[in-house]
KOLPA-716632 format. One record per residue: residue number from 1; residue in three letters; y, z, x of N, C-alpha, C in turn. Coordinates in nm, 2 decimals. Layout:
N
     k     r      npy      npz      npx     capy     capz     capx      cpy      cpz      cpx
   NUM   Ala        Y        Z        X        Y        Z        X        Y        Z        X
...
***
This chain:
111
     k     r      npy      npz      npx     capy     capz     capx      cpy      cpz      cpx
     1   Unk     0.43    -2.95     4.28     0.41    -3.00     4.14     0.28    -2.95     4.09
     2   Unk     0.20    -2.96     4.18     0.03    -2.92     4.14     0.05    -2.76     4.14
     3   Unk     0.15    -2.72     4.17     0.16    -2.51     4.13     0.24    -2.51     4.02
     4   Unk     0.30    -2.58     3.96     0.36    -2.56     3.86     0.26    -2.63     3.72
     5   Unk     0.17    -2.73     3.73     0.11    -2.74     3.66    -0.04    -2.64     3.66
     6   Unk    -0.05    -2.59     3.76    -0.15    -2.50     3.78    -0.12    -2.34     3.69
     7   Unk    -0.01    -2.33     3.71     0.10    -2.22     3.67     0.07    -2.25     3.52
     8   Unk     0.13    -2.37     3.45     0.17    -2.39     3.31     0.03    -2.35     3.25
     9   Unk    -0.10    -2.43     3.32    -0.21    -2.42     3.28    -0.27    -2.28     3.28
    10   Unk    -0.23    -2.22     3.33    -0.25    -2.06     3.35    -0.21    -1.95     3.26
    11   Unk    -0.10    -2.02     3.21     0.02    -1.97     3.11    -0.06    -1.99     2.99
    12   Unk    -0.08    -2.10     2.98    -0.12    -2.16     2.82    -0.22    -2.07     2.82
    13   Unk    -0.34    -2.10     2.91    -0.51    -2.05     2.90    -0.46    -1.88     2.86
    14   Unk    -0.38    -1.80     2.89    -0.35    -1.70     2.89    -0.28    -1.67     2.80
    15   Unk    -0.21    -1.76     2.70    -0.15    -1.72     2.55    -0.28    -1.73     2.44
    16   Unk    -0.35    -1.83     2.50    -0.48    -1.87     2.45    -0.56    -1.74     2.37
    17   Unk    -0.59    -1.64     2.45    -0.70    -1.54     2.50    -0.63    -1.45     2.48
    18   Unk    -0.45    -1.44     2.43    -0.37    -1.28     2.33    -0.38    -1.35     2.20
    19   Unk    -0.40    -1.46     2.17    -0.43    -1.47     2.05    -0.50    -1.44     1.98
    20   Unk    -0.61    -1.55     2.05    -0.77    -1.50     2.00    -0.79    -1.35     2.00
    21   Unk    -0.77    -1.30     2.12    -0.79    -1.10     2.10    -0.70    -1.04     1.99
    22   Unk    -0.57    -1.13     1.96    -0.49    -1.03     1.87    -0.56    -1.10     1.73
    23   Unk    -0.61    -1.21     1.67    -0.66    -1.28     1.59    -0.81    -1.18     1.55
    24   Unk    -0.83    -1.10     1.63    -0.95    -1.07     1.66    -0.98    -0.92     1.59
    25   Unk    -0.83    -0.87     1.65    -0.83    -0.72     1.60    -0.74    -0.70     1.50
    26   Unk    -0.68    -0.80     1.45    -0.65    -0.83     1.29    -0.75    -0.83     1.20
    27   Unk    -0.89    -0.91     1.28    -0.98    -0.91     1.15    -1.04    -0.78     1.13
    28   Unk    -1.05    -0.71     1.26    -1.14    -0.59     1.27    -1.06    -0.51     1.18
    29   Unk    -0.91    -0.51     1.18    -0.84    -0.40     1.13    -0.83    -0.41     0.95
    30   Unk    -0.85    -0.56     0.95    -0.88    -0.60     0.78    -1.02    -0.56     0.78
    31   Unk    -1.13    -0.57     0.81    -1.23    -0.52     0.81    -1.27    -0.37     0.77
    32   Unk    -1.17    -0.32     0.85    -1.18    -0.15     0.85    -1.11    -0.09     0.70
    33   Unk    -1.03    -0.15     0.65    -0.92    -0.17     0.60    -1.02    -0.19     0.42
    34   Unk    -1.07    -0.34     0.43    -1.14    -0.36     0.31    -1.25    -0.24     0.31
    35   Unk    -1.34    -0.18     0.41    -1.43    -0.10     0.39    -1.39     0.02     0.34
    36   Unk    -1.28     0.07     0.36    -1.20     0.19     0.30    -1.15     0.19     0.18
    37   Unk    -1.12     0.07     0.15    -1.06     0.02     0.02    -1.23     0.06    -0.07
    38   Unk    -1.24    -0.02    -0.07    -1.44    -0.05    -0.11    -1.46     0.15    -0.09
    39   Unk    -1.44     0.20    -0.02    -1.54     0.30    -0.02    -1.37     0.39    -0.12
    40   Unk    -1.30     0.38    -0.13    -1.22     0.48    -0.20    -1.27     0.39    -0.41
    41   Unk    -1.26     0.29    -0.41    -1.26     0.22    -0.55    -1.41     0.26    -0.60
    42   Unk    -1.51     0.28    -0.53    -1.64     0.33    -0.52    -1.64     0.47    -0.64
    43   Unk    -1.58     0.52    -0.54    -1.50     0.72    -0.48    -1.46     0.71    -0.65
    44   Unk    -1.37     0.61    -0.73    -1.28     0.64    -0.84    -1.36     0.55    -0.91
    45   Unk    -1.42     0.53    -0.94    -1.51     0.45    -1.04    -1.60     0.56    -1.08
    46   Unk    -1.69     0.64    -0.98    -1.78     0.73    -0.98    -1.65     0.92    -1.05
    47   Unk    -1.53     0.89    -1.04    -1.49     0.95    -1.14    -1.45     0.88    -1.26
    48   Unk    -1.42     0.81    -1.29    -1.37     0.75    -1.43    -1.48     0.79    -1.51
    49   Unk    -1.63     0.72    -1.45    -1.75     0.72    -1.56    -1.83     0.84    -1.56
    50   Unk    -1.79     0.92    -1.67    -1.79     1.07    -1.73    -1.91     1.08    -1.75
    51   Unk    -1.98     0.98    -1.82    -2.16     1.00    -1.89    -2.19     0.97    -1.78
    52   Unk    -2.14     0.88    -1.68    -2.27     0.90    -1.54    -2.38     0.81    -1.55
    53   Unk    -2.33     0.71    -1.64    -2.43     0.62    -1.71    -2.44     0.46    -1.58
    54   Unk    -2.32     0.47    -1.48    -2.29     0.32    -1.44    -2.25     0.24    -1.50
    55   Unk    -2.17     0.27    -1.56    -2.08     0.17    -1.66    -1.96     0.25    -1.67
    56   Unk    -1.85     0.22    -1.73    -1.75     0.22    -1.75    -1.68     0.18    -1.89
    57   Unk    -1.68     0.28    -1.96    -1.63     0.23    -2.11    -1.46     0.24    -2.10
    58   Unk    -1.45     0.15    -2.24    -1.31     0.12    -2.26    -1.24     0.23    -2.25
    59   Unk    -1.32     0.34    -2.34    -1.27     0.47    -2.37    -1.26     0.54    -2.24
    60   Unk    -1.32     0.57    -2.16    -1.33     0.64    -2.06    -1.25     0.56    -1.96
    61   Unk    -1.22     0.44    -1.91    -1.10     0.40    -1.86    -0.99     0.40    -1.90
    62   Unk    -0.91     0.43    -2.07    -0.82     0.43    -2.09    -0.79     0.59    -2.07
    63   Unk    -0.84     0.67    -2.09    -0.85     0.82    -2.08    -0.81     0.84    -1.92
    64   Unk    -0.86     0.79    -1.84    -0.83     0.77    -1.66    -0.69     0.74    -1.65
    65   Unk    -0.66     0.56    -1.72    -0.52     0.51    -1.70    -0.43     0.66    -1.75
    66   Unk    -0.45     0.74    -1.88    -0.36     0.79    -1.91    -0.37     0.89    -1.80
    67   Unk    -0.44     0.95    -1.77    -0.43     1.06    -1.66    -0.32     1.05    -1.54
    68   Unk    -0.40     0.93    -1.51    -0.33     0.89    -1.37    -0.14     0.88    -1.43
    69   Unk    -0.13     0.78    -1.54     0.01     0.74    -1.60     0.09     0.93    -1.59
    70   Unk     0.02     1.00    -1.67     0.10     1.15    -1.65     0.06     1.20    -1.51
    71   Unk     0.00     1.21    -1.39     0.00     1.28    -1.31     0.16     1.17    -1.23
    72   Unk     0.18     1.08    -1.25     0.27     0.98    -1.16     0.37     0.98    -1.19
    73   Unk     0.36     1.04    -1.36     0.54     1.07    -1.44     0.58     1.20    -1.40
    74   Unk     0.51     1.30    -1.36     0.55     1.47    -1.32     0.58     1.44    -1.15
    75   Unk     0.55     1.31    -1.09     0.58     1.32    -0.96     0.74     1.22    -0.95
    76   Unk     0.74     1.12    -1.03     0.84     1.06    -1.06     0.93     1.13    -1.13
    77   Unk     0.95     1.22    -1.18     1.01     1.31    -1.27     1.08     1.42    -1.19
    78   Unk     1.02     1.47    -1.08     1.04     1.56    -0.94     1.11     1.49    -0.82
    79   Unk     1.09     1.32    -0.90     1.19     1.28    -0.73     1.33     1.23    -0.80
    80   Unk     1.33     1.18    -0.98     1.47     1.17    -1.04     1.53     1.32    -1.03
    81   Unk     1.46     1.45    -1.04     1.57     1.57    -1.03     1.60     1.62    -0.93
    82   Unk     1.75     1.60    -0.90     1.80     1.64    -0.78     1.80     1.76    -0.75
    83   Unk     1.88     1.86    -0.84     1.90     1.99    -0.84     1.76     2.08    -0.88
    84   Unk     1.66     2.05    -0.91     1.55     2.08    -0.88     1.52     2.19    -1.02
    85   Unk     1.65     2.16    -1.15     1.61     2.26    -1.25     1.52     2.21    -1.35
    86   Unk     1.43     2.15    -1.33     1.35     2.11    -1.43     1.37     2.04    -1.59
    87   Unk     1.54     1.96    -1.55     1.61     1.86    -1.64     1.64     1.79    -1.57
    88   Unk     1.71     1.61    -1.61     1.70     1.55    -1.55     1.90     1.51    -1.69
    89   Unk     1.96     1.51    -1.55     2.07     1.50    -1.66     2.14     1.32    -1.62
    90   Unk     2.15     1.26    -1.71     2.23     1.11    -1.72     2.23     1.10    -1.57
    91   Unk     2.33     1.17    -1.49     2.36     1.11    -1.41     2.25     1.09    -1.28
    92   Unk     2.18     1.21    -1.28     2.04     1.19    -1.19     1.96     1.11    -1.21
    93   Unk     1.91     1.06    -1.32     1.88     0.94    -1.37     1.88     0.80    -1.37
    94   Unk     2.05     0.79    -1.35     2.10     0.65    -1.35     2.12     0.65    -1.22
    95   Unk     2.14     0.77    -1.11     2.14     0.79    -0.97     2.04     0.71    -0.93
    96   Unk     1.94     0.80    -0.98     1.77     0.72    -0.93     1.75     0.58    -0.94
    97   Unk     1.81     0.52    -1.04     1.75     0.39    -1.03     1.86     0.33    -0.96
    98   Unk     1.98     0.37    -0.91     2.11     0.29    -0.83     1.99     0.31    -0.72
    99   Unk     1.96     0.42    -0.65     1.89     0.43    -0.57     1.79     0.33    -0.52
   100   Unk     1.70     0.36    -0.60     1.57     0.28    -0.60     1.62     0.12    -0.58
   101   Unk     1.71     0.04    -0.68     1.73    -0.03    -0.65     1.78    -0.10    -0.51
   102   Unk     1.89    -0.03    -0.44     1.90    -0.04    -0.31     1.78     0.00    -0.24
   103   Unk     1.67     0.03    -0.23     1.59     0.08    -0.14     1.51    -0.06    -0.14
   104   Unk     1.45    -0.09    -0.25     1.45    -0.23    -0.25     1.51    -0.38    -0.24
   105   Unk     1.62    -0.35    -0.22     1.74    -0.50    -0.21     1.75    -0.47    -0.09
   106   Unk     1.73    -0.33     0.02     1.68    -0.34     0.16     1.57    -0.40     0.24
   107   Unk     1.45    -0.36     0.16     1.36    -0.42     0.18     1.35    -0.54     0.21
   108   Unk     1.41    -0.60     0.08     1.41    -0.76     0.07     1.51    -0.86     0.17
   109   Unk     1.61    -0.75     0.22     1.70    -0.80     0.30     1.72    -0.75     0.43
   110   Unk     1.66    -0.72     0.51     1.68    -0.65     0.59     1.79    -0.72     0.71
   111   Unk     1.84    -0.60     0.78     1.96    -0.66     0.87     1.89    -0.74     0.99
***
C-alpha cells in the first residue's frame, strides 16, 4: 500500500513539474512572440511616418491603409483567378468564396 501511495505521490509531484515547465515555455514563447510583434509594429510605424517627425498623421495613415488595401487586392485577385488570365470570370469568383467558405466551416468544425 505504502508503494502505491509512494507511486501516486510520485506521479502527481511529476505532473506537477510538466506543467510548471510547459506553463513556463508558453510564457517564454509569448514573450518571444510579443517582442517580435513590438519590434515588427515599431519596423511599420517607422514607415507609415513619411516626415520622420514621430508622429503619425491621419493623412499619412490613411495613404498606408490604402497601400496596404491595394497590395492585398492584387494578391487576393491572383488567388480568385484560376486560369491565371488576368480576369476573373463569375464563376471563379463565386468558386472562391464557395471555397473560402468551406475552408472556414472546417476550421470551425473540425473532424
Amino acid at each position: 500500500m505504502n508503494k502505491i501511495l509512494l507511486l501516486s505521490s510520485l506521479c502527481v509531484t511529476c505532473l506537477y513539474v510538466s506543467i510548471a515547465n510547459a506553463q513556463e515555455n508558453i510564457s517564454v514563447n509569448l514573450d518571444k512572440l510579443q517582442s517580435a510583434f513590438n519590434k515588427i509594429r515599431s519596423e511599420e510605424f517607422t514607415k507609415i511616418d513619411e516626415d520622420k517627425n514621430g508622429t503619425i498623421s491621419i493623412k499619412e495613415y490613411q495613404k498606408y491603409l490604402i497601400q496596404k488595401t491595394l497590395d492585398g487586392s492584387e494578391q487576393s485577385f491572383a488567388n480568385m483567378d484560376a486560369d491565371k488570365n488576368k480576369e476573373l470570370t463569375k464563376d471563379e469568383y463565386v468558386k472562391f468564396g464557395e471555397d473560402t467558405y468551406k475552408k472556414i466551416h472546417q476550421m470551425n468544425n473540425p473532424k
